[in-house]
N, C-alpha and C positions, 0 to 999 in steps of 0.2 A: 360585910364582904371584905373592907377591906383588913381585916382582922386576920381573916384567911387568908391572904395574900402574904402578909407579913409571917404569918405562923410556918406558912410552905417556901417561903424566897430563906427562913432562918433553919428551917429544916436542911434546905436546900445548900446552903453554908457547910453544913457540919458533917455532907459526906465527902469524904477522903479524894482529893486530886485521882488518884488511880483510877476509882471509880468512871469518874468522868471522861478520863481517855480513853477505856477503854468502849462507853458507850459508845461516844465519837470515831472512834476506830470502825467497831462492829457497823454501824450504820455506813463509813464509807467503804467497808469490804462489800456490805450485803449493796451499796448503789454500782461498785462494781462490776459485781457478781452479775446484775439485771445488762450492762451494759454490754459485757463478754458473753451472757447469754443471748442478746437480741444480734450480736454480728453472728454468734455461729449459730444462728437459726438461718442465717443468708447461703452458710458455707454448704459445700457438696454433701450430702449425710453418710455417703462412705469414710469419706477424709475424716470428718467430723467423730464420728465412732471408733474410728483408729487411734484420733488420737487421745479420744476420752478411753478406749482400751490402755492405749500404754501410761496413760495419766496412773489410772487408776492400780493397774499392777505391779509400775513401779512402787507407788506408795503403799501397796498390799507388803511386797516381797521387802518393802524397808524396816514396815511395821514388824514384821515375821521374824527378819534377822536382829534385829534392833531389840524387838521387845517394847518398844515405846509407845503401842498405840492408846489409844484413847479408853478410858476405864471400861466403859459403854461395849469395846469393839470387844474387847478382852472374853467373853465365853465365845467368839466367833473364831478369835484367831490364836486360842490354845490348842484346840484339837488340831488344826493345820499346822503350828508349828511344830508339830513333832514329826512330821513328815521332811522337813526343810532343814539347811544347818540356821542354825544361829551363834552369835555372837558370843553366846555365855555357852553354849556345844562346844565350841571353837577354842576358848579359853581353857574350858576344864580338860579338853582333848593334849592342849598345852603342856597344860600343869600334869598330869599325867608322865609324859613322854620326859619333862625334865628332872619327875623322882628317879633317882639309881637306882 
């Protein structure tokens, strides 16, 4: 037993600092998350959905113009961006305008 103790605490050595912070991290975001979730279960549920609305479309319309979302999000929000300006629209519209 204690064999494996030694085998898992040397194991345990040889993964990389980064590693480690970011467990530590994830874990106080997700005690967070629980603790911002149990107050706005107290909150009004109108207010509450207003403001998870405008949470959520701002980060929509940032992903959109931006381009930046999440690998995962990416076949959800190709088709919607081409409805939208973005960022790289906006630039190539640029370059454009300042050939002669």
């Amino acid at each position: 037993m204690l064999l494996l103790a030694v085998t898992a605490l040397e194991k345990m050595q040889a993964v990389p600092i980064k590693i480690w912070i970011n467990l530590v991290m994830g874990i106080l975001i997700f005690a967070a998350a629980i603790i911002v979730l149990r107050k706005a279960a107290e909150m009004n549920k109108v207010l509450l959905s207003a403001i998870v609305f405008v949470v959520l479309t701002s980060v929509g319309f940032n992903w959109v113009y931006s381009r930046n979302e999440p690998k995962f999000m990416t076949p959800i929000i190709e088709p919607i961006a081409n409805f939208f300006p973005s960022a790289e629209k906006k630039a190539e519209k640029e370059k454009r305008s300042q050939i002669p």
